[in-house]
Each structure stands twice: as structure tokens, then as C-alpha cells.
N, C-alpha and C positions, 0 to 999 in steps of 0.2 A: 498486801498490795504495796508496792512501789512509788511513791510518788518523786515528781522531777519540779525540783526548782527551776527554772529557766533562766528567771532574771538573777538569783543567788548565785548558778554556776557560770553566766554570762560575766557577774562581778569579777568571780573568785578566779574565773581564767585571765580576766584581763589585768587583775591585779598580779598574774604570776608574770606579765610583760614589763612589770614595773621597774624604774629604771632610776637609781637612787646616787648623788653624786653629795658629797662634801663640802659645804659652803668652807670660805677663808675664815668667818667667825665662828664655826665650829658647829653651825646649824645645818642643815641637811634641806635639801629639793628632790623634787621626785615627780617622776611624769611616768604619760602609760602613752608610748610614741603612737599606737595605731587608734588612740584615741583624741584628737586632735585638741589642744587647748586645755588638756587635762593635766595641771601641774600644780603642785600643793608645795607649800615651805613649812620646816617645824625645827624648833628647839634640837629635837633627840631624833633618831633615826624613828621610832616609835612614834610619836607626834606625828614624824612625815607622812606615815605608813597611815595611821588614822585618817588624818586630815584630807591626804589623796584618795583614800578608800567613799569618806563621804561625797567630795569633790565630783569623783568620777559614781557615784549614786545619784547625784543632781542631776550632771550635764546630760545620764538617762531619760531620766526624768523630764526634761525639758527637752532633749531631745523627740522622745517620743511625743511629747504634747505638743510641739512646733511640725512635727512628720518629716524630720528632719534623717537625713541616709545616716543608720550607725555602722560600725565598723563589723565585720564577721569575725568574729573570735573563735578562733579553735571550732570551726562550726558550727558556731548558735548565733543564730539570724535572725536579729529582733526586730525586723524591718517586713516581717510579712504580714499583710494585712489580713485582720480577723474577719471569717465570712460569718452570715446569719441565715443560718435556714428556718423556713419557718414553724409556728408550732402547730401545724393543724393537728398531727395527729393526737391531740391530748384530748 
């Protein structure tokens, strides 16, 4: 059996939109544009990459707990609301 991450591949897609530019002091910034507000600063290009990978873990995270619209990445649309059916038949 197969199982699907949703929120791991929702990451891992929106970190491949990642967008990495060269500070004048030789540190690095880095944002994910279709994620609005998500920008991280580091040392090393590594550090940015971290730093924004966690960054953009929260602003989920708080996202979803505020029900707040996230962005559709590559097709995975975190923004559908979970139904409940009920359990009679146990």
C-alpha cells in the first residue's frame, strides 16, 4: 500500500518555487512568491534553505488554524474542508 503525504509533498512543491537572491554582505534571502510573506534570511545558502523550509512550515500551520486561503501548488489544495460522516454503522 501506498501512502500520500499531502502536507510533506504540499511543502516539498512549494519549496521547488523557492527563489534565492545574494545579500551585498554575502548572506542569502529566499522566499516562495505564491506563498505570500514567506521569506527567510541565512548566513549560507543552506541556512536560507532551512530557515525558509521551517518558515513556510509555520505560516501553514497558522494558516490552517486561522482558515485562512492557502495557495494551490502544483495541485494540492489544502484549503478543503474535512467532512464527518457519522459512525452508526459500528
Amino acid at each position: 500500500m501506498t501512502g500520500r503525504y499531502l502536507l510533506g509533498d504540499y511543502v516539498s512543491r512549494a519549496m521547488a518555487h523557492a527563489v534565492y537572491d545574494k545579500l551585498d554582505d554575502g548572506g542569502y534571502t529566499g522566499r516562495i512568491p505564491p506563498c505570500k510573506g514567506v521569506v527567510a534570511f541565512g548566513s549560507t545558502l543552506h541556512d536560507c534553505e532551512t530557515i525558509l523550509r521551517s518558515t513556510l512550515e509555520e505560516w501553514i500551520v497558522l494558516g490552517l488554524k486561522l482558515g485562512h486561503p492557502l495557495p494551490i501548488i502544483d495541485n494540492i489544495n489544502l484549503n478543503i474542508t474535512a467532512t464527518r460522516e457519522p459512525v452508526d454503522a459500528l
